[in-house]
C-alpha positions as CSV (number, residue, x, y, z in Angstrom):
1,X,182.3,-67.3,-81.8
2,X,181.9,-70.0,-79.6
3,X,184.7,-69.9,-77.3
4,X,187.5,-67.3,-76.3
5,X,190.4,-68.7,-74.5
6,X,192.2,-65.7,-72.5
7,X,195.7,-66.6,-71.2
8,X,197.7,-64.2,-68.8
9,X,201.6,-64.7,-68.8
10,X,204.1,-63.8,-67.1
11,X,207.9,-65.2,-68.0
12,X,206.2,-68.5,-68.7
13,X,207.6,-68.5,-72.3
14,X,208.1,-72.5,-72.7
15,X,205.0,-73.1,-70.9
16,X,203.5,-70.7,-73.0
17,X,204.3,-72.3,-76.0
18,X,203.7,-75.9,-75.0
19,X,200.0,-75.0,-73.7
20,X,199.0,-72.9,-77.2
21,X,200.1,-76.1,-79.2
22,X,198.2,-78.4,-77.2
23,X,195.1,-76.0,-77.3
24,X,195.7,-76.0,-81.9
25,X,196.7,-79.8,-81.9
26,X,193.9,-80.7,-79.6
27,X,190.8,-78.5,-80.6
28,X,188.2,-79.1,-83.3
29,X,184.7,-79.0,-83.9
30,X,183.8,-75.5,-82.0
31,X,184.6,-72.2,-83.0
32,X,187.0,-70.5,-80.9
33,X,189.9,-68.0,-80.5
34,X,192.9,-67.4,-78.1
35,X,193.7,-64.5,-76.3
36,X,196.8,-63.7,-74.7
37,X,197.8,-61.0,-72.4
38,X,201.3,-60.6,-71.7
39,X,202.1,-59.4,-68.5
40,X,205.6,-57.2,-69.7
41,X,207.5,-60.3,-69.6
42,X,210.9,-60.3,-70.0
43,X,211.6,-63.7,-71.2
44,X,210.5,-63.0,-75.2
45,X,206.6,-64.4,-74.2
46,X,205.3,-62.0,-76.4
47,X,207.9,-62.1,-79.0
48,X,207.4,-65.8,-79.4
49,X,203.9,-65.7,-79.7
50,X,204.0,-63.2,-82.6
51,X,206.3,-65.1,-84.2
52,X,205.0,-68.4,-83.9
53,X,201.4,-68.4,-83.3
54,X,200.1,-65.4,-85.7
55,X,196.2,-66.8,-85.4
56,X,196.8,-65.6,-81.7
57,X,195.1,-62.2,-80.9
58,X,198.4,-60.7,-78.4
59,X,197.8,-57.8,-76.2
60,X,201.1,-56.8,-74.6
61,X,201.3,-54.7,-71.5
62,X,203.8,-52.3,-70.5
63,X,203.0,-53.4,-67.0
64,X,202.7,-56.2,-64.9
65,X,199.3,-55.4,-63.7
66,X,198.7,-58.6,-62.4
67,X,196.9,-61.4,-62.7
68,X,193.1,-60.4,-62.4
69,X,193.6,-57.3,-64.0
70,X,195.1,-58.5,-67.3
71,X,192.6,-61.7,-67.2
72,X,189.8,-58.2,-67.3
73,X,191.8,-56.8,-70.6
74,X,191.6,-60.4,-72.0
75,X,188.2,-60.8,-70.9
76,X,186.9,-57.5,-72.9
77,X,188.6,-58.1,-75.8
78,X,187.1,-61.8,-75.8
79,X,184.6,-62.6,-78.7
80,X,183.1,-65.6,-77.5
81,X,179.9,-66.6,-75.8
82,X,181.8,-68.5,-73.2
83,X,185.3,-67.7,-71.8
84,X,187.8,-69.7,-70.7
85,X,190.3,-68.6,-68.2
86,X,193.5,-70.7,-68.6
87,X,196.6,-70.8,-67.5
88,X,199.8,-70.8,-69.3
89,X,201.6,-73.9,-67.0
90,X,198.2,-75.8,-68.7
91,X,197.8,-78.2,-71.5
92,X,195.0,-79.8,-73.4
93,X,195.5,-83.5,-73.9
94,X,192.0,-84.0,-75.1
95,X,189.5,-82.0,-77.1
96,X,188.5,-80.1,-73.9
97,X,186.4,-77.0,-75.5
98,X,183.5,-78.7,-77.2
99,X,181.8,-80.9,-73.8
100,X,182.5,-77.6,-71.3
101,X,180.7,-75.2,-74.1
102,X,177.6,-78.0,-74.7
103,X,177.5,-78.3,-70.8
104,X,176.9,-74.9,-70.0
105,X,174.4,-74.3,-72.8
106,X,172.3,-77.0,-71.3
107,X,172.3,-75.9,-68.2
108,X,172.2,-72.3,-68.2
109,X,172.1,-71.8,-64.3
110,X,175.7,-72.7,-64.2
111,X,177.8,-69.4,-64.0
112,X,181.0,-71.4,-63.6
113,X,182.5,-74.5,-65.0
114,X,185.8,-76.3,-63.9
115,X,187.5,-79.4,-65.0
116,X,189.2,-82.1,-64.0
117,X,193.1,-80.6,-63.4
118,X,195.9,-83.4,-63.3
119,X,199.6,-82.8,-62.2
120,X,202.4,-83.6,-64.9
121,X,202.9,-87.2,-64.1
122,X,198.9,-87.5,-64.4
123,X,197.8,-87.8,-60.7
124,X,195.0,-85.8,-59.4
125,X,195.5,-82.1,-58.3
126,X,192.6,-81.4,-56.0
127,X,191.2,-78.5,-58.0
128,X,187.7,-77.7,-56.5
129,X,187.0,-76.8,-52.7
130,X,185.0,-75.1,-50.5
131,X,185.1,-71.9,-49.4
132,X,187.9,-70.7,-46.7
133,X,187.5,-70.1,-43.2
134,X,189.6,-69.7,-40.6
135,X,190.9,-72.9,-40.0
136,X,192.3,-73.2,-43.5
137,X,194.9,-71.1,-42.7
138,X,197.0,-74.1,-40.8
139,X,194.8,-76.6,-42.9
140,X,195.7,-75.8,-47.1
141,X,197.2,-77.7,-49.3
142,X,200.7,-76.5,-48.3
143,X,200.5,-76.1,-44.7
144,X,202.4,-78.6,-42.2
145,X,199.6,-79.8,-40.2
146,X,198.2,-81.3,-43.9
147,X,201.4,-82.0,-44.6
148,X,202.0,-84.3,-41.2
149,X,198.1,-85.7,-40.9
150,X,196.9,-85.5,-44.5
151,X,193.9,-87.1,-43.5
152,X,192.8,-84.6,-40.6
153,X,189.1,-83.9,-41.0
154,X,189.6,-79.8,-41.5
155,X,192.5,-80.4,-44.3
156,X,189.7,-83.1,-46.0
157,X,186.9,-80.9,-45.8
158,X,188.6,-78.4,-47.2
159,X,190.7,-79.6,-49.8
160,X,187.7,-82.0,-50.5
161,X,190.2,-85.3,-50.2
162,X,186.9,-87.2,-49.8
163,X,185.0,-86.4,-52.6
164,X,184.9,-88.5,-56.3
165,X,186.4,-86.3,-58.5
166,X,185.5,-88.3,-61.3
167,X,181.6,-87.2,-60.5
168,X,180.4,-83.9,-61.5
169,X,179.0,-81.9,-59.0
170,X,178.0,-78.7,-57.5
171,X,181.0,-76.9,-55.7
172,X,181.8,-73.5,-53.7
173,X,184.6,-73.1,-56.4
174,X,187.1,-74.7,-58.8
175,X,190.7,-73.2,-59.5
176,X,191.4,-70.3,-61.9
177,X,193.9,-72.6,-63.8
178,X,191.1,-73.6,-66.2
179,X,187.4,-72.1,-65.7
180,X,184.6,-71.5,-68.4
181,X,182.1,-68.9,-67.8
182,X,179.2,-68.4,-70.3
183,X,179.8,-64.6,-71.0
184,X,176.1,-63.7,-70.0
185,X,177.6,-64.9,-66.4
186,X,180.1,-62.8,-66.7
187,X,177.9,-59.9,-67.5
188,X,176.3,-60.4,-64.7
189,X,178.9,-61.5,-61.7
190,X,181.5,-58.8,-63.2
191,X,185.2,-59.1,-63.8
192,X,187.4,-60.7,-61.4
193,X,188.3,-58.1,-58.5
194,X,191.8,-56.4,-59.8
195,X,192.1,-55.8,-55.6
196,X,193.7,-59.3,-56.0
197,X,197.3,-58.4,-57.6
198,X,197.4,-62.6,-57.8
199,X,196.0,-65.7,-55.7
200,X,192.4,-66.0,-54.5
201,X,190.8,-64.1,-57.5
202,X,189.3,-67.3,-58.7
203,X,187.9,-67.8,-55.0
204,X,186.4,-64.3,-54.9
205,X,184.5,-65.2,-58.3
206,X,183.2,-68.2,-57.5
207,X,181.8,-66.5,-54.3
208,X,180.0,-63.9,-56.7
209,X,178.7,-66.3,-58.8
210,X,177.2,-68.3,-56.0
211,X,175.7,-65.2,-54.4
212,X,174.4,-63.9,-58.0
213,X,172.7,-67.3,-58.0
214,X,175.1,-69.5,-60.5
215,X,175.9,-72.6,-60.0
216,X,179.3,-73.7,-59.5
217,X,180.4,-76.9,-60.7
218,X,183.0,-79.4,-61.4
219,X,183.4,-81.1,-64.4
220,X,185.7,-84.3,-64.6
221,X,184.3,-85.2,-68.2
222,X,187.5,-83.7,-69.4
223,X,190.6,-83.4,-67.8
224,X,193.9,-80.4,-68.5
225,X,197.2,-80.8,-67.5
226,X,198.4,-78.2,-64.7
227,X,201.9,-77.8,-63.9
228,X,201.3,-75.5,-60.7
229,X,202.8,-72.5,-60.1
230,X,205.1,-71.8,-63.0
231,X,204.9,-68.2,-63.5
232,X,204.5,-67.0,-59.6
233,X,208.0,-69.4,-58.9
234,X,209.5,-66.6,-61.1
235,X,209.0,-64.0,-58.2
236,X,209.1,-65.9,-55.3
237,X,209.3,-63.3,-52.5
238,X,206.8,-60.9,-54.3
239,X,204.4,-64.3,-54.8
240,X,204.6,-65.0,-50.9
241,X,203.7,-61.4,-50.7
242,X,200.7,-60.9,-52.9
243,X,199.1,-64.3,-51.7
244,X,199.1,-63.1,-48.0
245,X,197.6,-60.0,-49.3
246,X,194.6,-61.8,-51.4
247,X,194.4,-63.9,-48.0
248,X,193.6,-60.5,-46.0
249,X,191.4,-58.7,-48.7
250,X,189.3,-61.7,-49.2
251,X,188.6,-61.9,-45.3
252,X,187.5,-58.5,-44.9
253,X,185.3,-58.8,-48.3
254,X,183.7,-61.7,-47.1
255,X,184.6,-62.2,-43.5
256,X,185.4,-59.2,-41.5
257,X,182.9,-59.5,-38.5
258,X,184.4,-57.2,-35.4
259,X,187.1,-54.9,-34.5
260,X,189.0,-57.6,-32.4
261,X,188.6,-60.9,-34.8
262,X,189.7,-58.6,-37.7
263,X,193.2,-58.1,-36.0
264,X,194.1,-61.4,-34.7
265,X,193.4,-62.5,-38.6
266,X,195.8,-59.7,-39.8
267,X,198.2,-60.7,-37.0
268,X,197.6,-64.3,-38.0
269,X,198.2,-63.3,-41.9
270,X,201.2,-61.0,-41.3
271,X,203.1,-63.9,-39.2
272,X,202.5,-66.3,-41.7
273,X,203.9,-64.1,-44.3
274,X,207.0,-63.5,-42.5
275,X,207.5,-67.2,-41.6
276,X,207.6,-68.3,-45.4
277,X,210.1,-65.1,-46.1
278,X,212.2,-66.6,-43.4
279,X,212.0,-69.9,-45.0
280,X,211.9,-68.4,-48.4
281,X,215.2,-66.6,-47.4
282,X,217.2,-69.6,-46.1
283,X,216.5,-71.8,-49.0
284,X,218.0,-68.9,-51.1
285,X,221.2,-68.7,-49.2
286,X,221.6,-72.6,-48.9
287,X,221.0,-72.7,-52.8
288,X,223.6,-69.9,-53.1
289,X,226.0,-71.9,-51.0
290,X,225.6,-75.3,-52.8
291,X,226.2,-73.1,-56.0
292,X,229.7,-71.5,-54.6
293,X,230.8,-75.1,-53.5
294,X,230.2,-76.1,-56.8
């Protein structure tokens, strides 16, 4: 087996669908499978799967153990000699397997491989970065002050506005929406951390690779579909949550450096968090308002 595709969902059943037909109408010449792990949705995910994809190895859980930790059960079950992580809100539009499996088995120091991700309407989604530090917290792709002054050196650097994404190149990492690691890599960098319910898991892997001595590296050769954020907009609050979580675990993995740095950064973390509740919880009552006018 060449290449196993491991897909966690959660209530993404029409994404599901759409991104398992693109990966059967769109792949050829490599031998592959498809994993999915269900994450105990409750929007028929599963069901649908069973019923229309039957070449699709399903594992369903009876929990929503979250996103690195049903990515690990896929992962095991996995036959191939490479693994793609993908996403279920992703969609081949190309034969996408075949160049990502011949580039990492010509260059075996490469422990992770991403590709090209475009948005729905087929503009660029800035999918490889470099690490976080501080600064990123009021410079990400969301925040206002990118937002406002999209051009501000800390949001570029970051978010890597400069760079020609249509070069391939060493990175610090690429998004979990669509990564191939050869499975000796894998061996050796371990399974994504499960400390990360959701969000930052794919950050936390490249780190590992780099540190095991991979190579990390973009791949625009090829190019997938992303429609971001599909399943997490299904749990809104809890998704605020979780990523302010990943936020703090991943500074004190790789970060934590004295007593008082470590709580301003939870301060920081836990304000931020509260903020986008607050937001979070006026958009719901003005949606709830519109909807009672109507």
């Amino acid at each position: 087996m060449d290449v196993s595709v491991v897909i966690v969902s959660f209530n993404s059943r029409d994404y599901l669908r759409s991104c398992l037909r693109s990966i059967l109408n769109h792949t050829q010449s490599v031998e592959y499978e498809v994993v999915v792990v269900d994450n105990a949705s409750a929007d028929g995910s599963s069901e649908m799967v069973a019923a229309e994809f039957p070449q699709v190895t399903l594992l369903r859980r009876a929990d929503n153990a979250g996103f690195a930790a049903a990515n690990n059960e896929g992962i095991r079950a996995a036959r191939g000699e490479a693994v793609l992580l993908l996403n279920p809100d992703a969609e081949f539009t190309s034969n996408v397997l075949p160049p990502m499996d011949r580039y990492l088995r010509a260059h075996p120091g490469v422990g992770v491989l991403g590709p090209k991700l475009l948005d729905g309407d087929g503009s660029l989604q800035f999918s490889c970065r470099r690490f976080p530090g501080l600064a990123t917290a009021l410079f990400n792709r969301y925040s206002l002050a990118t937002k406002l002054f999209p051009k501000n050196p800390f949001s570029t650097r970051y978010l890597m506005t400069d760079f020609d994404h249509d070069s391939i190149a060493e990175v610090d990492w690429v998004s979990g929406a669509c990564m191939m690691l050869p499975r000796q890599a894998v061996d050796r960098i371990g399974l994504l951390d499960e400390r990360y319910f959701v969000y930052i898991e794919d950050v936390d892997l490249c780190q590992r690779a780099h540190r095991a001595g991979y190579k990390v590296v973009y791949f625009p050769e090829v190019a997938v579909l992303h429609h971001i954020a599909r399943s997490s907009s299904t749990l809104p609050i809890r998704s605020i949550i979780e990523r302010h979580r990943s936020m703090w675990h991943y500074y004190k993995k790789y970060r934590g450096e004295n007593l008082l740095l470590d709580v301003a950064t939870a301060a920081g973390i836990g304000l931020r968090c509260a903020l986008l509740l607050s937001l979070n919880g006026v958009k719901r009552v003005r949606a709830r308002a519109r909807t009672l006018r109507v």
